[in-house]
Structures are given as C-alpha cells and as structure tokens.
C-alpha positions in Angstrom: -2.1 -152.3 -5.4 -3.2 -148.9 -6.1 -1.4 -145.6 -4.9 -3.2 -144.5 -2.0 -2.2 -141.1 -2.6 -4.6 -139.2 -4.8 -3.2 -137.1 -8.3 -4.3 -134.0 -8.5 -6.8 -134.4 -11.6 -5.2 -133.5 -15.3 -6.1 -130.3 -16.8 -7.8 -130.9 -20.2 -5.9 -129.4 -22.7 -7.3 -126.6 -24.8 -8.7 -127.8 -28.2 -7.0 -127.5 -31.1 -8.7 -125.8 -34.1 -8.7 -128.7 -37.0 -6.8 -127.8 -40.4 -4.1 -125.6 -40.8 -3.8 -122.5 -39.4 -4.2 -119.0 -41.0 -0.6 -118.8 -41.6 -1.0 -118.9 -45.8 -1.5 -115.4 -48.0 -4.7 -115.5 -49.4 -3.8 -113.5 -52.8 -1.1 -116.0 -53.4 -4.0 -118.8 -52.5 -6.1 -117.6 -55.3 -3.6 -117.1 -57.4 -2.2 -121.0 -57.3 -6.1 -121.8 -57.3 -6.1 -119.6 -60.7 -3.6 -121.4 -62.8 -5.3 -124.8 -61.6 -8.6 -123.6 -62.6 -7.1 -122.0 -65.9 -4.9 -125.5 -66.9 -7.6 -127.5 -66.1 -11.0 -126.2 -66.3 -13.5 -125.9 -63.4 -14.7 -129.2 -64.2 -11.2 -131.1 -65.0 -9.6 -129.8 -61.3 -10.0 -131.7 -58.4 -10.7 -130.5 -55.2 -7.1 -132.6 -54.5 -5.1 -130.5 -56.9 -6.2 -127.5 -55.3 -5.0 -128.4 -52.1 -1.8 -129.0 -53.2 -1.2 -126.1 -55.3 -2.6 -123.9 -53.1 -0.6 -125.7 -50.3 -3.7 -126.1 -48.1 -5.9 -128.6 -46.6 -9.7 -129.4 -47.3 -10.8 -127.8 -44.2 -8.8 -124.6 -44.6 -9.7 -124.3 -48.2 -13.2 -124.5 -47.1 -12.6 -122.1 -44.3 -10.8 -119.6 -46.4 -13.2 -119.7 -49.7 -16.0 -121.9 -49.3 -16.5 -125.0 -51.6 -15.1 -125.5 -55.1 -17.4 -123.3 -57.1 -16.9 -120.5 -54.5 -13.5 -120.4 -55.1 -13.5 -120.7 -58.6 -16.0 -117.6 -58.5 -13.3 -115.7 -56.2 -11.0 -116.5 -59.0 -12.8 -115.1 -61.7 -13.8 -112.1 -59.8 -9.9 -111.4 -58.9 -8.9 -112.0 -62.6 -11.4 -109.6 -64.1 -10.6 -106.9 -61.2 -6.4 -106.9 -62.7 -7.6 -106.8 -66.2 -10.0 -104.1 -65.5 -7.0 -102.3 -63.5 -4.4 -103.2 -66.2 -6.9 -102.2 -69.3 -7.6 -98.4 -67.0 -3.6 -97.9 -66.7 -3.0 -98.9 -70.1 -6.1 -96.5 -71.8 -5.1 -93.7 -69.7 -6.1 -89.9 -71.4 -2.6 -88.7 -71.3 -1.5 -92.0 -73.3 -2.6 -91.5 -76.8 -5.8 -93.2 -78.1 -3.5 -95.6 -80.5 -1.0 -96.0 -78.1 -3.2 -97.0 -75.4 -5.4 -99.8 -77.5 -1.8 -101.4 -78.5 -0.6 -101.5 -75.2 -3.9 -103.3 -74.2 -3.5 -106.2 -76.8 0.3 -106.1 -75.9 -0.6 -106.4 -71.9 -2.9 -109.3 -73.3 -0.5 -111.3 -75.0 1.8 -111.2 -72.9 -0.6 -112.7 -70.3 -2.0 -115.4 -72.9 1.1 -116.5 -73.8 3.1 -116.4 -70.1 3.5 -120.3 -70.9 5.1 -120.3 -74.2 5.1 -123.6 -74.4 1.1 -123.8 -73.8 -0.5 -120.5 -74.1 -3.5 -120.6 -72.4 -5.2 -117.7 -73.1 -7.6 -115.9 -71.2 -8.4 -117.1 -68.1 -12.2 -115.7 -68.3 -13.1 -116.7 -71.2 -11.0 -120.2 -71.8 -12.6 -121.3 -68.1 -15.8 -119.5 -67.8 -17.6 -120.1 -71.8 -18.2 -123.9 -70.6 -19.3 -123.4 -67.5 -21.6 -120.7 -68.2 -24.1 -123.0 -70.1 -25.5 -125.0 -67.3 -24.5 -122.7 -64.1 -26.2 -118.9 -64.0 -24.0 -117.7 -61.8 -20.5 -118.7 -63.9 -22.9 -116.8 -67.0 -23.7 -114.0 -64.9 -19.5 -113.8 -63.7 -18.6 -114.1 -67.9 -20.9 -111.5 -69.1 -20.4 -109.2 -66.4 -16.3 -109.6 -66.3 -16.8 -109.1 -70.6 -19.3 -106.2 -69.7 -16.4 -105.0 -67.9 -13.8 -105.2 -70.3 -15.7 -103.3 -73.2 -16.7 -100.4 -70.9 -12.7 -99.9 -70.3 -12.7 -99.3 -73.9 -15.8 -97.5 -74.7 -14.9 -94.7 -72.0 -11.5 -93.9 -73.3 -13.4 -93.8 -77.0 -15.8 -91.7 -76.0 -13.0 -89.7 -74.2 -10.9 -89.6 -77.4 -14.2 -88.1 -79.0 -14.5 -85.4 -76.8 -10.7 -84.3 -77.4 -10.9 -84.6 -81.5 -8.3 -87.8 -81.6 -11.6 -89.5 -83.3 -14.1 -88.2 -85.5 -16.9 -86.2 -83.9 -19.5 -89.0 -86.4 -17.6 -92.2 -84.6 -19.6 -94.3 -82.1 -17.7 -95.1 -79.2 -19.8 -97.2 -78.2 -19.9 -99.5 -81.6 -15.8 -99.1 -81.5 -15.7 -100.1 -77.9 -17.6 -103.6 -79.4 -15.1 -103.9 -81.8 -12.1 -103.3 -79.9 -13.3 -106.0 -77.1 -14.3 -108.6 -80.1 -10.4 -108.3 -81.2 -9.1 -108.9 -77.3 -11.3 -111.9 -76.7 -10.7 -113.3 -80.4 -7.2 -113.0 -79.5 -7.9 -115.2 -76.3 -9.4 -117.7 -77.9 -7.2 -117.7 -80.8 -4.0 -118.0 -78.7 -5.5 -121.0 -77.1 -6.4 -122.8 -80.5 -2.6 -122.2 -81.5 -2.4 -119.6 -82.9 1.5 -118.3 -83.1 1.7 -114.7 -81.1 3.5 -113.2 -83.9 0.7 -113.4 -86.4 -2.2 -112.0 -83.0 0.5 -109.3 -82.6 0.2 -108.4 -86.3 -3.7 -108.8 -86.3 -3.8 -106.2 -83.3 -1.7 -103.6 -84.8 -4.1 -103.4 -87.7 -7.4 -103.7 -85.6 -5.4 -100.7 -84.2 -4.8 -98.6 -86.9 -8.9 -99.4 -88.1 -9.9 -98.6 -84.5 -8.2 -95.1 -84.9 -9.0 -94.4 -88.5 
C-alpha cells in the first residue's frame, strides 16, 4: 500500500560538467604533449598516450587544445617561441659576436642531447620535416619556426657589422644562412648518432669561420 503522505518532490541536482576539471597547468600540458610528440612523431602518438602523459582525459584534451593536430601545432609553436627566446639571450650585443654563436650551439646541444641515452634532437625539425610534406600548415609552422631561427642570427650579424666585430664586406645575411645550416645540421646529426663530442667540435670551428 502506498504512503498516503505526499514527498516533497526531489530537487534535480545541478549537472556536472563531463571530463576533468580545469585543475591541470596548461604549460606543463604542452610540455608532456611535447616529448610525446618529439619520441614518437605526430604520426606514431596516439591520442591515448597523450592522455596519459599529459594526465588528462579525451574530453579535456579536446577542451583545452582542440584535436590532435591542434595540439601538436600548439607544440611547435611553444618550442620555436623558447628557442627564439633562448637564441635572443644567448646573441645578446653586450655578449661578444663569437661568444654568443657558441653559446647558441652549446644551448642546442644541450637540448638535443637531454636524453643521453637517445638524443632526440630538435624537436622542430626531427617532428615537423615529415609532416610538412602532405599537411600545409605543419610546412607553413617548419618554415616559419626555421625563418625564425635564422633571423636570430642574421640580426646580431648585422649588428656585429655595424660595431666592426665583422668585416664592413661580410653579408650578414649569407652568414646568418650559414650559421642556421650548422644548428639544424647539428639537429639532425644528433639524431642519426652522432656522438656530441665530435657536434661540439664541428660548432667551435663553424664558430671561428663564422667570425673570420
């Protein structure tokens, strides 16, 4: 027999947003998504392994950074803004010319070989040079983060110009090309297996032609 008594009717219970809440830091996010991305390839990580090294769900990751390729872009875009950053403080005017390029290949290799017991490289060019060939906007990311790069250079060059540390016939401009080819052949080079004594020795000599 039913209660006779009626129940006040149950309040419905506010709905609860689905996925995890906004509780994660999204530069340490990208960062786990980076060394994924730069193990792995674009292609060889799985929208699973992100998740777990980023310590988020599918619906959070999408929330936070869009779908896979998004966040692979974000990535990119964060590792080319450092570089850029650590290539300005490195090639600063009151460093000299030759001090300055060293400390760019030394910032490099440190960064290529973090992993000593995998060097992976750079990040930019290890991930981005396969991608680029069937996706515009991965080849728009690599040339622009590599336009980037050179520019660092070719304004302290053209800087060192100006203040006599080069010869008033250089062309900063052809140097800045050169000094870039020797980062990203170290890159690659680092990843192929190349023992970071001998890259450490090739740098100091692009140096010293560089300068001369």
């Amino acid at each position: 027999m039913s209660d006779p008594v009626q129940k006040e009717p149950r309040r419905a219970e506010p709905r609860r947003a689905r996925g995890r809440p906004r509780t994660y830091d999204p530069d340490t996010a990208l960062a786990r998504a980076t060394r994924s991305f730069w193990r792995a390839g674009f292609s060889g990580t799985s929208l699973d392994a992100l998740c777990e090294a980023m310590d988020m769900n599918r619906p959070s990751l999408y929330g936070a950074f869009g779908d896979k390729r998004d966040l692979y872009l974000t990535a990119l875009e964060r590792y080319v803004a450092g570089a850029r950053a650590g290539m300005t403080d490195a090639l600063a005017p009151e460093r000299p010319l030759a001090a300055g390029l060293a400390r760019v290949y030394e910032l490099a290799l440190a960064l290529y070989f973090a992993d000593a017991k995998a060097p992976l490289g750079c990040f930019l060019i290890g991930t981005a040079a396969t991608e680029a060939a069937r996706d515009a906007g991965v080849r728009d990311a690599l040339g622009g983060g590599l336009g980037e790069l050179t520019l660092c250079f070719e304004r302290r060059l053209r800087a060192a110009k100006k203040s006599g540390e080069l010869d008033a016939s250089a062309d900063p401009k052809l140097l800045a090309d050169m000094a870039s080819a020797v980062l990203f052949s170290i890159a690659l080079r680092a990843r192929a297996g190349h023992p970071r004594a001998q890259l450490a020795k090739f740098a100091r000599q692009a140096v010293k032609t560089l300068v001369g």
